[in-house]
ZATITI-356173 format. One record per residue (C-alpha): residue number from 1; x negated, y, z negated. Coordinates in pm, 1 decimal, decimal comma. Each point is the difference from the previous one (the first is absolute). Layout:
N
+------+----------+----------+----------+
| resi |        X |        Y |        Z |
+------+----------+----------+----------+
|  NUM |        X |        Y |        Z |
...
+------+----------+----------+----------+
//
This chain:
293
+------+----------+----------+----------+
| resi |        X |        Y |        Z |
+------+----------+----------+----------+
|    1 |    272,4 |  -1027,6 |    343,7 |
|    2 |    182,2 |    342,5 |   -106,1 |
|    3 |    224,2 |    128,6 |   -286,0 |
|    4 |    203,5 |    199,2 |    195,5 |
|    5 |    129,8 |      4,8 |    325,3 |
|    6 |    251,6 |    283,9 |    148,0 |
|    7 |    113,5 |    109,0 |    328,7 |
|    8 |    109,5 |   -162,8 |    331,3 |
|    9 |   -198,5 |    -29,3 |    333,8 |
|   10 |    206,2 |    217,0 |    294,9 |
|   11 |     51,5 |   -180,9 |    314,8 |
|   12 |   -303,3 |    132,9 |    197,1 |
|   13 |     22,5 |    249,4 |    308,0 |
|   14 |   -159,8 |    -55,8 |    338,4 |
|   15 |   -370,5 |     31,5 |    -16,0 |
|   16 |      1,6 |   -105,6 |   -377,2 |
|   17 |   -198,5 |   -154,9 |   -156,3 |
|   18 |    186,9 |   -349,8 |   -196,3 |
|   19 |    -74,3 |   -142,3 |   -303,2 |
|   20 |     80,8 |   -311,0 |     -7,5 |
|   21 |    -27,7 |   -303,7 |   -234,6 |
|   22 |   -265,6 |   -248,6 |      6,8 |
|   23 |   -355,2 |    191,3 |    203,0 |
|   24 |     61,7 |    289,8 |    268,8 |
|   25 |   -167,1 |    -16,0 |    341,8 |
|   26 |   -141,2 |    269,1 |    -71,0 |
|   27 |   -183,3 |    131,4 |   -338,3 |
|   28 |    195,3 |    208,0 |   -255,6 |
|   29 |   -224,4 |    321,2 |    -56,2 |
|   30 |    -48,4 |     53,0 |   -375,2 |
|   31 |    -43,4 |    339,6 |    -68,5 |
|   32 |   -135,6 |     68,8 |   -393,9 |
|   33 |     90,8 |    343,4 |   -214,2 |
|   34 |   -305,5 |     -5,9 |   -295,6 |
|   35 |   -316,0 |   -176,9 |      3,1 |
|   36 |    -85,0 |    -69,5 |   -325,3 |
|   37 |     18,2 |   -309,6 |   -221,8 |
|   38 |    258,4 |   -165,3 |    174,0 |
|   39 |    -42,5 |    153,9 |    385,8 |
|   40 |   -325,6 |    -51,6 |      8,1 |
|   41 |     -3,9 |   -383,8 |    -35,4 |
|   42 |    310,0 |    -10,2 |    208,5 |
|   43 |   -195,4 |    200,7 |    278,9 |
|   44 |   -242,3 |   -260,1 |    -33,7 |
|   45 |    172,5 |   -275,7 |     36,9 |
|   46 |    171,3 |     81,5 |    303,8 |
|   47 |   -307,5 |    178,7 |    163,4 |
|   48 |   -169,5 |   -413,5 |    -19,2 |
|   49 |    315,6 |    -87,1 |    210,0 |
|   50 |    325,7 |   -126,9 |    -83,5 |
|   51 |    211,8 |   -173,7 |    225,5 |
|   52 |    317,0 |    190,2 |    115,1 |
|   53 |   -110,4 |    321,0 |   -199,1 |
|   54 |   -270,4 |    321,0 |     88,2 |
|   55 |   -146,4 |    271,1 |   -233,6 |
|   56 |    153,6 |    280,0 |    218,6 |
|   57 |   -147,8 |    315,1 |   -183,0 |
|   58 |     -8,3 |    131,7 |   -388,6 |
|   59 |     59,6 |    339,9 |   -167,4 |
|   60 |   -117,4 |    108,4 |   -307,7 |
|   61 |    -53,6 |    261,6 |   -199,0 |
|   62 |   -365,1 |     44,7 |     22,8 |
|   63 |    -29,7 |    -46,4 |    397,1 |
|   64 |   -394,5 |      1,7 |     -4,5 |
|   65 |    -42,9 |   -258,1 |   -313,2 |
|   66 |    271,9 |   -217,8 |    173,7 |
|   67 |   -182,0 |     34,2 |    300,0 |
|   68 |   -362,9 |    -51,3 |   -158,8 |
|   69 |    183,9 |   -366,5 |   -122,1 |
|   70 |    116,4 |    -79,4 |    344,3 |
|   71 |   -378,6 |     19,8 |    124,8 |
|   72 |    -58,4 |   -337,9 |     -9,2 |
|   73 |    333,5 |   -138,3 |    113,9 |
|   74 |    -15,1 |   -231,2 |    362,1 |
|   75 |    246,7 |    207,6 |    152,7 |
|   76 |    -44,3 |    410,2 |     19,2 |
|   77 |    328,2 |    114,1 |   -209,1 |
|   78 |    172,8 |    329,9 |    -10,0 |
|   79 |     66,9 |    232,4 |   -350,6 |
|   80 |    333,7 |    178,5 |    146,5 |
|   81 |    230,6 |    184,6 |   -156,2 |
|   82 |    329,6 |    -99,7 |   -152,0 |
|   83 |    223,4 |     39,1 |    325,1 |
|   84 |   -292,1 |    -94,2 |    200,4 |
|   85 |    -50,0 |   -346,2 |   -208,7 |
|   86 |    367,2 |    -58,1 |     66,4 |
|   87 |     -1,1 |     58,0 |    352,6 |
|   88 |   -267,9 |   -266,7 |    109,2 |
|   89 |    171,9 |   -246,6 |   -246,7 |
|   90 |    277,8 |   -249,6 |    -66,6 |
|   91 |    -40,8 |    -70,3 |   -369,4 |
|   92 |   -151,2 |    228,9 |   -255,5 |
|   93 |   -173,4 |    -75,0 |   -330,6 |
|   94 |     10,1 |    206,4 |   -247,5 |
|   95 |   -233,5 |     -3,8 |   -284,0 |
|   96 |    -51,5 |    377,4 |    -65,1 |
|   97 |      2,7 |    232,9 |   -300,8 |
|   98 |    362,0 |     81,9 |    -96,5 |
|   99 |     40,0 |    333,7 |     93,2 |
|  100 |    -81,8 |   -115,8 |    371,8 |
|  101 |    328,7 |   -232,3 |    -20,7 |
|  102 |    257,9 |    157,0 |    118,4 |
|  103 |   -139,1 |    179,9 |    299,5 |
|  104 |   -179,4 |   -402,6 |    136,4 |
|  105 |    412,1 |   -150,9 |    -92,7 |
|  106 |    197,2 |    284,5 |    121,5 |
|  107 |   -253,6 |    -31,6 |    364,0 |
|  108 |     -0,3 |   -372,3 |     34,6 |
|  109 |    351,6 |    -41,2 |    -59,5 |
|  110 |    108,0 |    291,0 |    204,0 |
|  111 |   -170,2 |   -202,4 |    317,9 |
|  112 |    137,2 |   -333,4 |    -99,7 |
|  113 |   -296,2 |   -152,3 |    -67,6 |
|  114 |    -63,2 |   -328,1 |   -309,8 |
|  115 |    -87,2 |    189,6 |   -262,6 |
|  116 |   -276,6 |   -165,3 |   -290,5 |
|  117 |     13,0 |    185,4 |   -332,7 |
|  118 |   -227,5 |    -78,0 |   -287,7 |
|  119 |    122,5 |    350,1 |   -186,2 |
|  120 |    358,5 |   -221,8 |    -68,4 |
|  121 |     -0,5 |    262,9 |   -355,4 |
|  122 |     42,8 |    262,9 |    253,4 |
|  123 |    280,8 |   -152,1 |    223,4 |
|  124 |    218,6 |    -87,4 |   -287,8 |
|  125 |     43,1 |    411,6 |    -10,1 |
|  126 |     82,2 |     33,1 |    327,7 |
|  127 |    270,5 |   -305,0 |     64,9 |
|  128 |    160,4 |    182,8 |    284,2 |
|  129 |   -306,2 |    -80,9 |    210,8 |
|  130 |    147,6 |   -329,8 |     34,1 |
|  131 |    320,2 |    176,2 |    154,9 |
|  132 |   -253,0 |    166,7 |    287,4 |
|  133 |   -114,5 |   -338,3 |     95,9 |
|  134 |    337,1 |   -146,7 |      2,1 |
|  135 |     32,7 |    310,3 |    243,5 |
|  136 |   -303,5 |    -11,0 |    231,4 |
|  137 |     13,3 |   -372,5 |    -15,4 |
|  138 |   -320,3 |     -1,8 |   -182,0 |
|  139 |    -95,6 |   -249,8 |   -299,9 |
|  140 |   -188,9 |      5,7 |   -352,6 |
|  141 |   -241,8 |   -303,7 |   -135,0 |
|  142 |    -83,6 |     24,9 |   -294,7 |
|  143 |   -299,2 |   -213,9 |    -89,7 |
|  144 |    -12,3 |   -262,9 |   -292,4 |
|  145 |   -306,3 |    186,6 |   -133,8 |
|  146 |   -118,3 |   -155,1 |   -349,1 |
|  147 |    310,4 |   -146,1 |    -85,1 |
|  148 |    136,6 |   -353,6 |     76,6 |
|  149 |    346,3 |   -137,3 |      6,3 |
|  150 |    138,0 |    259,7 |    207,6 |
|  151 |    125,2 |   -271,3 |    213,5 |
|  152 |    213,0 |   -180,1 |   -257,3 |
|  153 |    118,3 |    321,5 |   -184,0 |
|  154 |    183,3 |     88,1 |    350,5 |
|  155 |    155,2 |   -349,8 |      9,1 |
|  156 |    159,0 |     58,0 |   -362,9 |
|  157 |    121,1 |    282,2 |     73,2 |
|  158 |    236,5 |    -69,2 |    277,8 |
|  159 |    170,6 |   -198,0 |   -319,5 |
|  160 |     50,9 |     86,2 |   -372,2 |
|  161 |   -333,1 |    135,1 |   -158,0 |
|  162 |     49,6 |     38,7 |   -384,4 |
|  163 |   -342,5 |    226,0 |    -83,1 |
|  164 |   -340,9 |     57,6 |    194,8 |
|  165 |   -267,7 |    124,3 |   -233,7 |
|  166 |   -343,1 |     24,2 |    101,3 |
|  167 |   -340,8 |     57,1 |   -300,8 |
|  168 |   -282,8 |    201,5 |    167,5 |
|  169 |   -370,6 |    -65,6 |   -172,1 |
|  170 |   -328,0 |    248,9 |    128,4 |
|  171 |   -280,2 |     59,8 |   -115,5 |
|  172 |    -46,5 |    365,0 |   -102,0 |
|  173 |   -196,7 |    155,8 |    235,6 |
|  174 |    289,2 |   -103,6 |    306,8 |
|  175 |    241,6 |    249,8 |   -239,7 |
|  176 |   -230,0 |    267,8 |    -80,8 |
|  177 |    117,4 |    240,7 |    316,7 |
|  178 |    378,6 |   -111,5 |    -77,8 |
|  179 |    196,7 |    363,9 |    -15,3 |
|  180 |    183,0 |   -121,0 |   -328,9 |
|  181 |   -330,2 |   -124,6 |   -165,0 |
|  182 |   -142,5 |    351,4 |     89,9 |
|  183 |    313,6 |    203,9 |   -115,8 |
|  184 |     22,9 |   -183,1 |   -305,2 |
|  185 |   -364,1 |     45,7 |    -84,0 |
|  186 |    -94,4 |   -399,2 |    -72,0 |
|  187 |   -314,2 |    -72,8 |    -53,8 |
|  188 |    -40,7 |   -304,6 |    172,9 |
|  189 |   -380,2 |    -43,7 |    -14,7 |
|  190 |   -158,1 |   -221,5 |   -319,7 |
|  191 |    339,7 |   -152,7 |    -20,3 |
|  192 |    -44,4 |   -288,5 |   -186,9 |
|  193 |    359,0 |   -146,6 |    -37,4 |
|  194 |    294,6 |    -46,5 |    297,9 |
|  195 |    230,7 |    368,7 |    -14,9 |
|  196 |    340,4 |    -27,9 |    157,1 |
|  197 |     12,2 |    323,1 |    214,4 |
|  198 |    334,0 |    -33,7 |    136,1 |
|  199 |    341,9 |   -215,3 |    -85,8 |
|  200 |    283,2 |     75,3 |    204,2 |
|  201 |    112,5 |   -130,7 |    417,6 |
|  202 |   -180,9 |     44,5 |    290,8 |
|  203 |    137,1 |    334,1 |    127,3 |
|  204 |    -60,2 |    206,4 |   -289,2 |
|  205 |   -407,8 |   -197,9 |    -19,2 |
|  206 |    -49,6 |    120,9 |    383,3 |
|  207 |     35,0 |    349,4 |   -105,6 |
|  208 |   -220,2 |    -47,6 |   -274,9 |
|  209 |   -266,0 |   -178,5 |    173,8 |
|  210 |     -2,2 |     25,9 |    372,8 |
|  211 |   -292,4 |   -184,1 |     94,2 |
|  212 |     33,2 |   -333,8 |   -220,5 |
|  213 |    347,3 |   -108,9 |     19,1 |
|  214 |     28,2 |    -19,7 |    346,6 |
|  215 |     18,8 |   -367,2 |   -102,3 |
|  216 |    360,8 |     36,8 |   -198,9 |
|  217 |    142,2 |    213,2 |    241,1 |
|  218 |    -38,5 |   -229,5 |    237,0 |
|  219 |    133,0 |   -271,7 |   -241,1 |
|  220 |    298,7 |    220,1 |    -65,3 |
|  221 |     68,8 |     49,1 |    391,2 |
|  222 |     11,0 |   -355,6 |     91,0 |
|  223 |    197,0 |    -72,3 |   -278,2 |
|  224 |    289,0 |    184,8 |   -201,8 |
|  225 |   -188,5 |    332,0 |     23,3 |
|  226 |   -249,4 |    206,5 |   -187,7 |
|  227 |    261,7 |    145,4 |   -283,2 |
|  228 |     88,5 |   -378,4 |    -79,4 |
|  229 |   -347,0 |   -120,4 |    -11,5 |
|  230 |   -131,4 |     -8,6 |   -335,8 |
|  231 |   -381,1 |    109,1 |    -21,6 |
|  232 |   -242,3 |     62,1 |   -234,3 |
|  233 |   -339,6 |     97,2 |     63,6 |
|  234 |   -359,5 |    -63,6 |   -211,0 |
|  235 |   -381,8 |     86,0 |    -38,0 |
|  236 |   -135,6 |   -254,7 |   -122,5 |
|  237 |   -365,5 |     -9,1 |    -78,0 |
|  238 |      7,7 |   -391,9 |      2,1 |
|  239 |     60,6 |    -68,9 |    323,8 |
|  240 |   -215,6 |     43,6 |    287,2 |
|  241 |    269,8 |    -22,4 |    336,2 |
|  242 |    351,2 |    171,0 |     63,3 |
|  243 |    227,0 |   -239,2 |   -155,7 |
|  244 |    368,8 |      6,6 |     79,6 |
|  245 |    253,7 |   -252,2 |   -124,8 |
|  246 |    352,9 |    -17,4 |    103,4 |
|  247 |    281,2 |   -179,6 |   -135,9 |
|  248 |    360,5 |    -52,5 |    158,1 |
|  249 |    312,1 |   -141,6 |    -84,9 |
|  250 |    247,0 |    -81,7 |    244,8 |
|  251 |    280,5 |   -235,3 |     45,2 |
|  252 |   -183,5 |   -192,6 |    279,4 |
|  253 |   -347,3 |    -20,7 |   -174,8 |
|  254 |   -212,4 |    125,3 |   -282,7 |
|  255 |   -363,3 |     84,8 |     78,6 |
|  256 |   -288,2 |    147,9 |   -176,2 |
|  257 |   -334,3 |     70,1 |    186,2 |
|  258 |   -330,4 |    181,9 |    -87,8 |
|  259 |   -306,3 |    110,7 |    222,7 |
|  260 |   -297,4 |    180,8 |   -107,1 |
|  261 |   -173,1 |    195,3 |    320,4 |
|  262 |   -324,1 |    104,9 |     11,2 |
|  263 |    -47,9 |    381,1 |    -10,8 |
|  264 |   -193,3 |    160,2 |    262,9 |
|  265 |   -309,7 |    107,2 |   -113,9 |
|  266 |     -9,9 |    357,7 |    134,1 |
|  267 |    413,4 |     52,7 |    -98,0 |
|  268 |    107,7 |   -207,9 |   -270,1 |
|  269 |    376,6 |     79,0 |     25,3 |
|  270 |     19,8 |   -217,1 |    315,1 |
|  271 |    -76,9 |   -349,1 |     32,0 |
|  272 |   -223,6 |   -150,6 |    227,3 |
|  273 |    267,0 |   -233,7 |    152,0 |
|  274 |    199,1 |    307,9 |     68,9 |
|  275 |   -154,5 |     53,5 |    336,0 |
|  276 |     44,9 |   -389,9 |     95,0 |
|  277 |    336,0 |     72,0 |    -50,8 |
|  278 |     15,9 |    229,6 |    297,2 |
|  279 |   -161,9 |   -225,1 |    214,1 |
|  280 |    224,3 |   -297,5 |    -74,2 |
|  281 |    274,9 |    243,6 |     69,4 |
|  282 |   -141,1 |     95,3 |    320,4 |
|  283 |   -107,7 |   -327,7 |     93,5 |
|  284 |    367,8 |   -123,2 |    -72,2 |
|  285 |    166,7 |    212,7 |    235,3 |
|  286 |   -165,8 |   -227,8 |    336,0 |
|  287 |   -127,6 |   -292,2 |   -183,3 |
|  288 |    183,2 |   -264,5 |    212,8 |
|  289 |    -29,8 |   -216,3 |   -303,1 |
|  290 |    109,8 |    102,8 |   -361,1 |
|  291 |    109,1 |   -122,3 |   -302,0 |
|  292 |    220,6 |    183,2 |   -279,3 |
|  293 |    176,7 |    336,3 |     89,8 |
+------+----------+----------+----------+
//
């Protein structure tokens, strides 16, 4: 269900609300930080009723296009502020821009709340957030996303893992906006041939390109870590979905896998299973029935 799990739940005060495995008594109140092509579904999906969760509110950056999308929804929901989202909530999704990070994390946390990320490029900078949950009693998910295995790559690593390398194929247009493919000054249009953009681990590709490895950070997280993941990253003109493969070594097993995701038609650097993902994640945490971790 998720890559990456930190943090460790206090033992709740009078008045509390407890969460609690298998399905609460009462609904946990889902509170969601961006509303864009991975809120919005998400919003969606909980606003046609899910058992054990509610769509407590959403904050964006554009309050009256977030609220022009909410129009139709069955249920009249809020556009608050950061603090505001966090108050009403017990579990926070974040699927904003980047620079809006830090101040959703640092908020969340601070209250002691499940935190969601999708921007995992942007947490692997700021590792100590996992120290203020460990503090505040709060937790991090992060979600599978458009990667697979994550599940098996934990298991290895509680052993001997000899190498995890993961091969990223996209088509062009999900790189164009990357800040290295822009610095660099690639022209990636009329490509006609795959161009390696990037050879090195996981760490150094997040800084590189912050908005498609999200995948391999995650890969490096649940594993041995980002420096020890190997990574390289492609445009490639003949192939028409995100394509990841990853490879590991390990004295208990040695797997390879590959999934190609279907871009999103209106942001191609994010797949469209990305925001099932979230669901699955949320759905996992009072599902009274589940199977894998």
């Amino acid at each position: 269900m998720f890559g990456f799990v930190v943090g460790k739940a206090k033992r709740p005060e009078s008045g509390e609300r407890r969460m609690t495995i298998g399905t609460p008594k009462k609904p946990l109140r889902v509170g969601i930080a961006g509303l864009g092509t991975v809120g919005l579904p998400v919003a969606k999906w909980l606003d046609g009723g899910v058992e054990g969760l509610e769509l407590s509110a959403v904050a964006a950056g554009n309050q009256e296009r977030a609220e022009e999308r909410l129009q139709d929804f069955n249920v009249a929901v809020p556009v608050l502020g950061i603090k505001e989202l966090v108050a009403v909530s017990d579990i926070i999704v974040e699927s904003a821009p980047p620079e809006m990070f830090v101040e959703i994390a640092e908020t969340t946390l601070k209250a002691g709340l499940l935190f969601v990320p999708l921007s995992v490029t942007s947490l692997l900078d700021r590792m100590d957030l996992v120290d203020l949950a460990r503090e505040t009693g709060a937790r991090i998910i992060v979600p599978t996303g458009a990667i697979l295995g994550l599940d098996a790559i934990r298991s290895a690593a509680l052993g001997v893992v000899h190498s995890v390398t993961m091969l990223t194929r996209k088509p062009p247009a999900g790189l164009k906006k990357a800040p290295f493919v822009i610095e660099q000054g690639i022209d990636l249009d009329g490509l006609e041939q795959p161009l390696m953009l990037f050879r090195g681990n996981a760490a150094e590709a997040a800084k590189k390109f912050p908005a498609n490895v999200n995948v391999a950070v995650a890969l490096g997280l649940a594993g041995v870590g980002p420096e020890k993941t190997d990574f390289e990253i492609w445009a490639d003109p003949g192939v028409t979905r995100n394509t990841h493969t990853i490879k590991v070594v390990a004295d208990t097993a040695n797997f390879e896998m590959t999934i190609a995701v279907q871009p999103t038609p209106d942001n191609p650097a994010t797949g469209m299973i990305v925001p099932l993902s979230v669901m699955e994640t949320l759905r996992g945490l009072v599902t009274p029935f589940k199977v894998g971790t």
